[in-house]
Structure formats: structure tokens, C-alpha cells
N, C-alpha and C positions, 0 to 999 in steps of 0.2 A: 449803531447797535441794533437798531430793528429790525434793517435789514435783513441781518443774519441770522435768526429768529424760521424765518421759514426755510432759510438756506440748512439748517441747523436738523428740524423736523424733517424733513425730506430726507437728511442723508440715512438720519436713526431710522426711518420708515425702508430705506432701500435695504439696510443694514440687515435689520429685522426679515426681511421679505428674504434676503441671501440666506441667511440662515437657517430657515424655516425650509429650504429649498436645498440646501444642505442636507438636514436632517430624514428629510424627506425621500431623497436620493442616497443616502449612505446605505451602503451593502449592511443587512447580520447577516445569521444563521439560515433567516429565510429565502435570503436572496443567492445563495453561495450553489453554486454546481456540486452535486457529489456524485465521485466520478469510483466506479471497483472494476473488479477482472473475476474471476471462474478460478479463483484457486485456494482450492482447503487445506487450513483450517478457518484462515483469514475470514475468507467472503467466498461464498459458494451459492451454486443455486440448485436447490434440490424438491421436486415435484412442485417447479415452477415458482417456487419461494425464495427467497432472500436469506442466507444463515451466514453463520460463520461470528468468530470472536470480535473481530472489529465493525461487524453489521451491529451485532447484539449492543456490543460497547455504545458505539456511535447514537442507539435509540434510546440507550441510558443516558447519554450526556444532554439531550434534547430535552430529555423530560427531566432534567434537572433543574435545563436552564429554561423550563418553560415554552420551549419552543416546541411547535408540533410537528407530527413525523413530516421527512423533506423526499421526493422521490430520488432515488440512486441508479444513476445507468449505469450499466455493466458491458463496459468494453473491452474487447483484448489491451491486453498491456500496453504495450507500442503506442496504441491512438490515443491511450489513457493518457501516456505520458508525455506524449507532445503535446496534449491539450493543454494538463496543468503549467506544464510550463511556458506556454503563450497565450492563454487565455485569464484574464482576472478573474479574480471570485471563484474560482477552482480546488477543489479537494481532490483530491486525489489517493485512495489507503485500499491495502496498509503497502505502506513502503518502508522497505529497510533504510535506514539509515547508515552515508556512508559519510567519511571526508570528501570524498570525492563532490557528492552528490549537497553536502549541508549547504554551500554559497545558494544555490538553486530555487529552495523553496524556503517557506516559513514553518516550522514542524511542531506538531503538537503529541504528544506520547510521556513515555511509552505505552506501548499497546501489551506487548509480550514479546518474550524473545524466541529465538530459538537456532538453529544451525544449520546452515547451506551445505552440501555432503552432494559428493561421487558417490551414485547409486547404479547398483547392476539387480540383475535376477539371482535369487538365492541357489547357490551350488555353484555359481561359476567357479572356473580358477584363477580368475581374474589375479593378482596381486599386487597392489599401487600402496607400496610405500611410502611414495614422495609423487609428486606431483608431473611429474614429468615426464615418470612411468604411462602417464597417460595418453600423452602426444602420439602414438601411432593409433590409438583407439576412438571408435567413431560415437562421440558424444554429443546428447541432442540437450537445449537449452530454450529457453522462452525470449521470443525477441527484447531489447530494453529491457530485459529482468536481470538483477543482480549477479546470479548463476551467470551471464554470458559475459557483464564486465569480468569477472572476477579471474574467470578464463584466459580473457581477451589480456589482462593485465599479469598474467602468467605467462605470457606469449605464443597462447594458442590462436591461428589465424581463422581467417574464415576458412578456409577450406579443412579444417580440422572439426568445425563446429555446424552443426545438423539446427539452424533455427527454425522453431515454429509459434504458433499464437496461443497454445493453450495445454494445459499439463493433459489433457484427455492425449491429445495427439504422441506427447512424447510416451506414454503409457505405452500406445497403441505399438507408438514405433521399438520400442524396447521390448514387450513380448513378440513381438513379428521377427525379432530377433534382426532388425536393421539397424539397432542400437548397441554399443556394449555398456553404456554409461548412463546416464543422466545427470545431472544437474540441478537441485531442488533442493527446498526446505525440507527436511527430513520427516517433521511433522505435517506436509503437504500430503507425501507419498502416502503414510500412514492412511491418513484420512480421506486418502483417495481411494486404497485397498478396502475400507470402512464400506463407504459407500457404494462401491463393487462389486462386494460380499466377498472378496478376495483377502485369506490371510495376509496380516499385516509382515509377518515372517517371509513374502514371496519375493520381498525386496532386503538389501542386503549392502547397508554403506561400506564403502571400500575406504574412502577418505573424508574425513571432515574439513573442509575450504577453509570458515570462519563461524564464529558464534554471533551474533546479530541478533540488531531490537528495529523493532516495527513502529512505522508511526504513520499518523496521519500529516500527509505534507498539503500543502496550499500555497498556492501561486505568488510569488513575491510580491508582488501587487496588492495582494489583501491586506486590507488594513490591522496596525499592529495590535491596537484595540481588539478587534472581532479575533484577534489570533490569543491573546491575553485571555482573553473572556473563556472560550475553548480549556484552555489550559488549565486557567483557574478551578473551571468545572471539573476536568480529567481529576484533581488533584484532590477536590472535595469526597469525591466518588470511589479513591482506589479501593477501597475495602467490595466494591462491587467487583469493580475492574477483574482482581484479583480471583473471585469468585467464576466469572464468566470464562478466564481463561482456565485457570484450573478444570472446568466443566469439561472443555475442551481436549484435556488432556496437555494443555500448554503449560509455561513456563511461565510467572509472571514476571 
């Protein structure tokens, strides 16, 4: 019996020391990657600052849940999204949320919604009724951005689709008149026109794709706890939420 007495204290001591070292190494909020892109209304950067509904959102949830502000990289889309999805401890927003895309990450939202739309320049005689109308026309799309599955899963190929990394570029390409289309959140465009000084009337949906909610997704890897916590926070806060999008001129 005495033996095992110190066999006994040792193990509790090892136990203890795992633990401790556990707790110690477990990701939160402070430890987590947060990963955006350049496209408004979401997340923008404008005279070198950080904006947008799910920036704004994201430093409300922080300071709810007592955590201080986290830095946010700003990548193109593309490298955004192959990070979240093989790197752990990754954020990644705002993303739409799809069937497609829910197996993929853990999501925390909604953020706000709003609607993916065939955009031309105002006055064309564009006329797309149905979707399909659109297949001889040369339509530009954000690589890995929603707009170009959506496309893709309509059976528009690549050689029908103009990809690039950033809604400046498809702008550019669509009044250069090397576009007849676009591809994009509707409330992107808008607030793209906004901050351009460009009437919001200068763009001109032809079709509406789908209507869609925004969320902040994170790497299946992150634990379900730190994903909980997030949500709970979102959930405590809508009355803000709500507020911040509405600001925006969104949808909540």
C-alpha cells in the first residue's frame, strides 16, 4: 500500500502539469488569424483604414467579450481562402454561406445579407432574362468568390469567365468597356460607386443569381468551444449588429 502512495502523487503531479499546459496552449480569440479582402460593404480599406460592416461588427464582438482589438490582414480572396481552409486558428469574413461550402468551415453569423446580381453599366440594351441569355457575354468575377461558383455551377466555363482579385479591377474592366457584366453583391457595387464619387444609378442589375447571408467562417480545426463563445457573443449583441448594418445601408 505504500508503495503506491508516491506512484499515486507523481501521476496527479504529471496530470496537473498536462493540464496546465493545455490550458496554456489552447487557442481563444487572441490567438486566432483574422484573415478580409477589399470588398464593400463587408470590409474595405479607405484612406488607409480598416471599415466596413463585419470590421465594425467583429471590434463589437471583441469588446464584448473582453478581448482587445486583434490585427486583420487583408488579402485577395483566393489566398484568403485557401488559408482558412488549411491553416488552423483561422477566420476568414465575410463569407457567404453556401451548402456547398457549410461541410468546410465552422460559421459564426449572420452578419447581414444581401444579393449576388448580373451587373452591367446603366443604358445598355443588355436583356437577360434567364441566365443563359448570358453565355455569349464576357463576364468578369472575383477568383474563389461566390459570383464565380455560381456561374461555374450554371455551366459557365472558363473561357466564358474574365477572373480577377479585386472588385477595383472588375470596375475598371467593365467601364473600359472590356466587360458586358459583372458578377457581385449588389450592395458591393453600390458602395463601390460611394466611394468613387460615382452615381450609384451608373450600375444597373440585369439579374438577380441568389439572395445570401454573410458570415464569419473559421477553419474546422478551431475548437468548438472558441467557435460557441463567438456565436454566443454575436447573439447577445444583435440589437448592435443590426444597427451597424442598417448604417451601411444593408440588410440585416
Amino acid at each position: 500500500m505504500h508503495s503506491m502512495k508516491p506512484v499515486t502523487s507523481k501521476c496527479l503531479l504529471l496530470l496537473y502539469f498536462f493540464a496546465a499546459c493545455s490550458l496554456l496552449t489552447a487557442a481563444g480569440p487572441e490567438n486566432l488569424l483574422y484573415i478580409t479582402e477589399d470588398y464593400a460593404p463587408s470590409n474595405f480599406v479607405e484612406e488607409g483604414e480598416l471599415k466596413g460592416v463585419a470590421v465594425e461588427l467583429l471590434e463589437t464582438l471583441w469588446a464584448h467579450m473582453g478581448v482587445a482589438e486583434q490585427p486583420i490582414h487583408v488579402y485577395p480572396w483566393a489566398r484568403g481562402y485557401q488559408m482558412v481552409l488549411t491553416r488552423p486558428d483561422t477566420v476568414l469574413f465575410a463569407m457567404t454561406w453556401t451548402e456547398d461550402r457549410e461541410p468546410f468551415f465552422k460559421w459564426v453569423g449572420p452578419i447581414y445579407r444581401g444579393r449576388y446580381s448580373l451587373i452591367s453599366l446603366s443604358g445598355t440594351d443588355l436583356s437577360i432574362p434567364a441566365i443563359d441569355e448570358a453565355k455569349g457575354l464576357r463576364i468578369g468575377v472575383i477568383r474563389e468568390d461566390l459570383g464565380e461558383k455560381l456561374l461555374e455551377a450554371e455551366g459557365f466555363t472558363a473561357s466564358l469567365l474574365h477572373r480577377v482579385s479585386y472588385i477595383g479591377q472588375l470596375v475598371q474592366m467593365l467601364e473600359a468597356g472590356r466587360l458586358d457584366l459583372i458578377c457581385v453583391y449588389e450592395d458591393t457595387i453600390h458602395q463601390f460607386a460611394s466611394r468613387a464619387g460615382t452615381p450609384s444609378h451608373r450600375y444597373e442589375t440585369k439579374l438577380v443569381l441568389t439572395e445570401t447571408v454573410m458570415y464569419y467562417a473559421f477553419n474546422r480545426e478551431t475548437d468548438d468551444s472558441l467557435v460557441a463563445g463567438f456565436q454566443n457573443a454575436l447573439d447577445e449583441i444583435d440589437d448592435q449588429r443590426r444597427l451597424i448594418v442598417e448604417r451601411y445601408q444593408g440588410i440585416p
